[in-house]
C-alpha positions, -999 to 999 in steps of 0.1 A, spaced: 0 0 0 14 35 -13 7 62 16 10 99 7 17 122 39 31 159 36 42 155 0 61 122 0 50 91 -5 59 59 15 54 24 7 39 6 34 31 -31 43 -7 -38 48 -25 -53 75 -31 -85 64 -71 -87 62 -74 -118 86 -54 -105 112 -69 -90 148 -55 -71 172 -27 -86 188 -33 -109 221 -27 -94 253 8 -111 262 -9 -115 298 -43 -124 310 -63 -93 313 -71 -96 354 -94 -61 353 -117 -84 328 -120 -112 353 -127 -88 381 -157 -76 360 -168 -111 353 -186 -114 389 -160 -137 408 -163 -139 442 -134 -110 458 -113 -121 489 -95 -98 510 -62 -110 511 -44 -84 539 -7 -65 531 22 -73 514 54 -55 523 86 -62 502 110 -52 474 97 -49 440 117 -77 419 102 -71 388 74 -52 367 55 -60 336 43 -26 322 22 -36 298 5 -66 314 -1 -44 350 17 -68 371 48 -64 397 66 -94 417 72 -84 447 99 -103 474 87 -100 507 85 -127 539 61 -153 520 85 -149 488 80 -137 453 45 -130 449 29 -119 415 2 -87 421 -21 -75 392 -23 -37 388 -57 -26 377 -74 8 369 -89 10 404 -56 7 417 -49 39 439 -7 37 444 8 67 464 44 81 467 52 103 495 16 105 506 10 118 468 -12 104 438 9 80 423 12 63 389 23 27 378 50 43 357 64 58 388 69 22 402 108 9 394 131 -24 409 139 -25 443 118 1 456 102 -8 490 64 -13 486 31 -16 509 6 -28 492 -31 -37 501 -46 -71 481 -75 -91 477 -79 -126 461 -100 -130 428 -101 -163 409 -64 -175 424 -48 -143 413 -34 -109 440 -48 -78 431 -36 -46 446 -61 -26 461 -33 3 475 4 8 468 26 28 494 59 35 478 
């Protein structure tokens, strides 16, 4: 496919007709929270953030039970110095208190403390 833009022209690849929008490279946890599943409250995590998966909302965080994978969801509220907060503000080895509850097997954070 031939594209003009400002002038020039580019030759671009097309979509090939069957294709979809790429999968998700990790479950989507906000859509089984909407799906009705019984919610657990599963008390406070405090540990060391090992890991984070931007795209997919999740961080592993190492703390006295272990490693333990937490979904990040839009109802997330995370705080940084008693501040509004963002996921993108999260990094590696910060120290984290983080409020969860339990839906279909998986952590959820309710709150994040940086």
């Amino acid at each position: 496919m031939i594209v003009a833009f400002a002038g020039l022209s580019f030759a671009v690849p097309a979509w090939p007709a069957c294709a979809q929008t790429p999968p998700s490279p990790t479950p989507n946890v906000y859509r089984s929270l909407e799906s009705g599943r019984p919610v657990h409250d599963a008390g406070e995590i405090r540990g060391r953030i090992q890991s984070i998966d931007y795209p997919g909302g999740t961080l592993v965080v190492h703390g006295s039970m272990g490693n333990r994978v937490i979904a990040v969801v839009p109802s997330t509220t995370i705080y940084r110095h008693g501040e509004y907060s963002t996921l993108s503000d999260l990094r590696r080895g910060q120290q984290v208190d983080i409020s969860v509850y339990e839906v279909g097997g998986r952590l959820v954070a309710q709150t994040i403390r940086i």
